[in-house]
C-alpha positions in Angstrom: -39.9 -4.9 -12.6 -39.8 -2.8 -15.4 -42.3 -3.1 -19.1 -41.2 -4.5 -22.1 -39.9 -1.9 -24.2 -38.8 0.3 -21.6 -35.5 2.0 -22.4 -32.8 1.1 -19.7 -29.5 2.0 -19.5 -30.2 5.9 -20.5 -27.3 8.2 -20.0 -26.7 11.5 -21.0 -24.0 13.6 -21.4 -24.5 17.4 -21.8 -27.4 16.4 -22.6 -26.9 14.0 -25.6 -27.0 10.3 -25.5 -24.3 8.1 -24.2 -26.0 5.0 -24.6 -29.3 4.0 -24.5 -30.6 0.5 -25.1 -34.4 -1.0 -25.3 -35.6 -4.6 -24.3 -38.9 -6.7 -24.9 -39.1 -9.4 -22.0 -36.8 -9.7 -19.1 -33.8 -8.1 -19.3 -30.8 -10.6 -19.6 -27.3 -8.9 -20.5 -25.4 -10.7 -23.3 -22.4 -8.8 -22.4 -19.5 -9.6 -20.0 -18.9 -7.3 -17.2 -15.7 -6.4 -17.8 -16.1 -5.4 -22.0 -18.2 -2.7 -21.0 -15.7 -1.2 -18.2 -14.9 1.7 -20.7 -18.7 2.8 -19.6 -17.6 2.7 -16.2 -14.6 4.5 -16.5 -16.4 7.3 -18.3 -19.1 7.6 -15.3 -16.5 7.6 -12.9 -13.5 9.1 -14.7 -14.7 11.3 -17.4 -17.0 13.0 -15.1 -14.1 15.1 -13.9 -14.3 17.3 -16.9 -17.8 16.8 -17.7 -21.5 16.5 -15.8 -23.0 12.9 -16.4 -27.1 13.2 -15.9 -28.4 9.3 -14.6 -32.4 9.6 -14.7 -34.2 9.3 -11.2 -30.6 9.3 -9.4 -29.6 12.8 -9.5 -26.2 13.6 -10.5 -22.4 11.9 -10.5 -19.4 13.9 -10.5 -15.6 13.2 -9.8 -13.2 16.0 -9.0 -14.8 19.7 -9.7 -13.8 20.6 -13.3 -11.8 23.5 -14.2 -13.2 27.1 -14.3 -14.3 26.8 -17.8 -16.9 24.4 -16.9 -19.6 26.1 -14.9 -21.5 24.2 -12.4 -25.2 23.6 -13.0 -27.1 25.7 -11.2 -28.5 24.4 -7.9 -25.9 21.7 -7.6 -23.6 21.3 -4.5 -20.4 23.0 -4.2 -18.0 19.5 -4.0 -19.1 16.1 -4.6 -19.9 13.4 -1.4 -16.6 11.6 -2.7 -14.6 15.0 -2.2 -15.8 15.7 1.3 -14.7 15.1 4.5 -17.6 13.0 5.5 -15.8 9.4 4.2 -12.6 10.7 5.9 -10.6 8.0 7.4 -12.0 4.9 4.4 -9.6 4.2 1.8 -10.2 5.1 -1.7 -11.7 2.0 -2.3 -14.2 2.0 0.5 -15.1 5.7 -0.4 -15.7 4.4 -4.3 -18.2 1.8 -3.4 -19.7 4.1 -0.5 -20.3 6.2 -3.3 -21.2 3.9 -6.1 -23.8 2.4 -3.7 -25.4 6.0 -2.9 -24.9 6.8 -6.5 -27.0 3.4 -7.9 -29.8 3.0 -5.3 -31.5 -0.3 -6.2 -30.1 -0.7 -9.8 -28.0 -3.9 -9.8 -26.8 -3.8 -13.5 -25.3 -0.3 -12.6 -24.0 -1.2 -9.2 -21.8 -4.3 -10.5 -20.8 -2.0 -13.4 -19.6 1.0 -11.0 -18.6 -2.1 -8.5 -16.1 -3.9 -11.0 -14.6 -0.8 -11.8 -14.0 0.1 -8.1 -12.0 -3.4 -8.0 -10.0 -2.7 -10.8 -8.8 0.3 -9.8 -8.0 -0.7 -6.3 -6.0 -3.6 -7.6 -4.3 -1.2 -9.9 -3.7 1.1 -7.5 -2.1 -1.4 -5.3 0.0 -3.2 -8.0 1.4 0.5 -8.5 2.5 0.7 -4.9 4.1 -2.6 -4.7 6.2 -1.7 -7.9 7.0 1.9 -6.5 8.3 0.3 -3.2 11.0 -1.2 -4.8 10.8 -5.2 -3.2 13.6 -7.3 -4.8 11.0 -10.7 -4.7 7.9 -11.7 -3.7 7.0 -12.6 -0.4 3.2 -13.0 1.2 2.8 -13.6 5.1 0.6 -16.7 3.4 3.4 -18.7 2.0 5.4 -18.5 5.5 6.1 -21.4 7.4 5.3 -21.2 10.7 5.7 -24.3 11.9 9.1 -24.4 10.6 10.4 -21.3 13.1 8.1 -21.6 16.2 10.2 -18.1 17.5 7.5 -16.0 15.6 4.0 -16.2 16.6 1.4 -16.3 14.3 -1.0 -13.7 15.8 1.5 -11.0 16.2 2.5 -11.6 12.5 -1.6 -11.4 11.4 -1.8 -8.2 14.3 0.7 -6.3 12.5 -0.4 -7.0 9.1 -3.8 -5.0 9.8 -0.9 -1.9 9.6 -2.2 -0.1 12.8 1.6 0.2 13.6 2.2 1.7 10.1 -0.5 4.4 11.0 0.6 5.7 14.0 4.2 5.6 12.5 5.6 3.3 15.0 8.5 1.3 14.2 9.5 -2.6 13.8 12.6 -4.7 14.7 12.9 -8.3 13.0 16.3 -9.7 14.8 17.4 -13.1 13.9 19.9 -15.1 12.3 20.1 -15.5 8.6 18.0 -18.2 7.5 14.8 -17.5 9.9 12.5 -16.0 7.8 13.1 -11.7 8.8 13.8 -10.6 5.5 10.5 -12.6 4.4 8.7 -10.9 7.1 9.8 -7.7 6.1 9.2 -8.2 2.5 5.4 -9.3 3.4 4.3 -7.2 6.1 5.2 -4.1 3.7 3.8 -5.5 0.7 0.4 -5.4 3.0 1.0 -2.3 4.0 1.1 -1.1 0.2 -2.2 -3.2 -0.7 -3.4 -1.2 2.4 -2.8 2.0 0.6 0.6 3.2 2.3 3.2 4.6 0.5 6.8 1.9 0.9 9.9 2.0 0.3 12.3 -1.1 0.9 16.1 -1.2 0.3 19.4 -2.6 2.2 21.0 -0.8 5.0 24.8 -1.1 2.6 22.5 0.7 -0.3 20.9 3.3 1.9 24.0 4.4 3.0 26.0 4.5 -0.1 23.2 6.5 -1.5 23.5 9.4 1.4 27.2 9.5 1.1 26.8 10.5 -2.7 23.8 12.7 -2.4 25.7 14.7 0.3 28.7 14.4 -2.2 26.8 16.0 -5.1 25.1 18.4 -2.4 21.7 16.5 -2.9 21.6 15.4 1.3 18.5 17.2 2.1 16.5 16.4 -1.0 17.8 12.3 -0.7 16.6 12.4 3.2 13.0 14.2 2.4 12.3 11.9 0.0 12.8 9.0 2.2 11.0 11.6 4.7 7.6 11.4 2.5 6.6 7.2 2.7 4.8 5.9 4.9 6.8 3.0 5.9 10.9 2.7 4.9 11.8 -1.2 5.1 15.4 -1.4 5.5 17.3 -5.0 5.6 20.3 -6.7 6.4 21.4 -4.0 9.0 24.6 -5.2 10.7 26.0 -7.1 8.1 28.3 -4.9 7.2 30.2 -1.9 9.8 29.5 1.8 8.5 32.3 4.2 9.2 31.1 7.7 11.3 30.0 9.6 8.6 27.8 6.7 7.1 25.9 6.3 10.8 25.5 9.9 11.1 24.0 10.0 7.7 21.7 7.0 8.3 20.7 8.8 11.7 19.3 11.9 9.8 17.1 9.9 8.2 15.7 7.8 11.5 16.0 11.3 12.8 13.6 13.0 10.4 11.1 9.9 10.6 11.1 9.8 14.1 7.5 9.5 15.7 6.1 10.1 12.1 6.8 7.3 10.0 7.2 3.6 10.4 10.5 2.3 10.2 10.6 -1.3 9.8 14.1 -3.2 9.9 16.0 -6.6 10.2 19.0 -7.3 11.5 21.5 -10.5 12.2 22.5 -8.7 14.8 21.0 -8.2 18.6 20.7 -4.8 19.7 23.7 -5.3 22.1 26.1 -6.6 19.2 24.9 -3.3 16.7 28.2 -1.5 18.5 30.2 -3.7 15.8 28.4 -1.7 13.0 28.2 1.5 14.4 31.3 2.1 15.5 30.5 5.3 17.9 29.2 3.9 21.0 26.6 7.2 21.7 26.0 7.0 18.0 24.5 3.6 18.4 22.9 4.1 21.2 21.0 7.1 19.4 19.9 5.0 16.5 18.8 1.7 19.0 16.7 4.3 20.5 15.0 5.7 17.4 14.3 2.2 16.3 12.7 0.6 19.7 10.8 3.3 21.4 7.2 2.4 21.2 7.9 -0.1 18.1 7.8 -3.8 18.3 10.4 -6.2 18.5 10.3 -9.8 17.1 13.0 -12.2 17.3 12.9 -14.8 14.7 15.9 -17.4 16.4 18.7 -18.6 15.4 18.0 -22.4 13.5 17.9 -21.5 9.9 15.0 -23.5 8.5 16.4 -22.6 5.5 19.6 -25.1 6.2 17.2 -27.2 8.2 15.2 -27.7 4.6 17.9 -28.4 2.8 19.7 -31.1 5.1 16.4 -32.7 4.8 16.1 -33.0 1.0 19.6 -34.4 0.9 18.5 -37.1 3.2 15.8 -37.5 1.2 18.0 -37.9 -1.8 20.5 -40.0 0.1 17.9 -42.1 1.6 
């Protein structure tokens, strides 16, 4: 337990005072977590372009800085954070690995550096959701299971751990409209960006349109590798509507150049055997099933719409 008086709290910055305060008695912080965050940040972010010096705990840096500022002598060439030894944690993991080697048995500092860990892994994620382009929001917690008995419950919890994501294998949700596959989609990827993947969702009609004018304005190859870079392409309401020849072919670069790389993860209205009504050319469609069901997993969601089923039921209700 440390005197009264003692100063706590002391942080330098090339080699002036960040902040320093003193107490008498046990120390009891009058401030809220979160309105001194701005500290945080400057530990954790502002040491990219500068050296912060925490007493007794040896040194914290971010990212080396550019050339112009030299590294203090004796100091190791790249921080723990920027090594390979936390390969295969998520940035969030490696933050509080670090946060916890960095504050030893300082709890004040740890739920500092801790908070600000949180708050930029929710940020983080928030940006991922935005980027993947969901029309609505859908979490595997508000689905109903016990409205569509087709889809079991501990597949739908196994694939939201996003194992299938990392090993780029891909997903078939096939069902009628009203059984909950576009909701599936919708949820599984929005775990997969909270679990730090890069997604991308949009509708099979959109996809396609898209490729026919980037190959129009000679923009094909840049269009498919940016598809090319996520980690997981959702891609819904496939076999709604037929493509002609040129639209398949186009839609089969894209499988093509995500083939045994990244996750594709569809749904369809369609079974696999009816798919020759949207793509027209028989060995065409074949190639694309094939792309889409090797090693992947299929779920079939039925046919009862539970979505009519709820709505029947309220006007009984009403009626009633």
């Amino acid at each position: 337990m440390p005197h009264s008086g003692e100063v706590i709290g002391f942080v330098l910055r090339g080699g002036q005072p960040l902040q320093s305060r003193t107490r008498s008695g046990p120390y009891k912080p009058k401030t809220h977590i979160h309105q001194v965050l701005p500290l945080a940040r400057s530990l954790m972010g502002g040491a990219r372009r500068t050296w912060v010096d925490v007493p007794d705990k040896g040194r914290l840096s971010g990212t080396w800085p550019s050339p112009r500022y030299r590294r203090p002598a004796g100091s190791p060439e790249r921080s723990p954070r920027d090594s390979g030894a936390l390969s295969g944690t998520s940035a969030a993991q490696q933050d509080r690995m670090w946060v916890l080697g960095l504050c030893g048995p300082d709890p004040f500092l740890a739920e500092l550096l801790m908070a600000e860990c949180d708050d930029r892994a929710r940020r983080r994620s928030e940006r991922r959701i935005k980027a993947a382009g969901f029309p609505r929001q859908k979490s595997l917690r508000a689905f109903d299971f016990d409205a569509n008995p087709n889809v079991d419950p501990a597949v739908i919890n196994t694939l939201a751990a996003c194992d299938w994501v990392k090993k780029g294998l891909p997903l078939c949700l096939i069902g009628d409209s009203g059984t909950g596959k576009s909701h599936l989609l919708i949820a599984l990827g929005t775990e997969a960006a909270m679990a730090g993947y890069r997604v991308r969702y949009t509708l099979a009609t959109k996809l396609v349109n898209e490729l026919v004018e980037a190959a129009d304005d000679k923009q094909l190859t840049k269009t498919i590798n940016r598809y090319g870079r996520v980690d997981l392409l959702c891609v819904d309401e496939l076999g709604y509507m037929e493509h002609d020849r040129r639209g398949a072919e186009l839609l089969f670069q894209v499988l093509t150049e995500r083939e045994e790389k990244a996750s594709v993860a569809i749904a369809s209205n369609e079974s696999f055997s009816g798919w020759t009504k949207t793509f027209t050319d028989p060995r065409l469609c074949a190639a694309i099933v094939d792309r889409l069901t090797f090693g992947g997993n299929i779920i079939e969601t039925g046919t009862d719409s539970y979505r009519l089923a709820q709505t029947r039921a309220r006007a009984e209700h009403a009626a009633g």
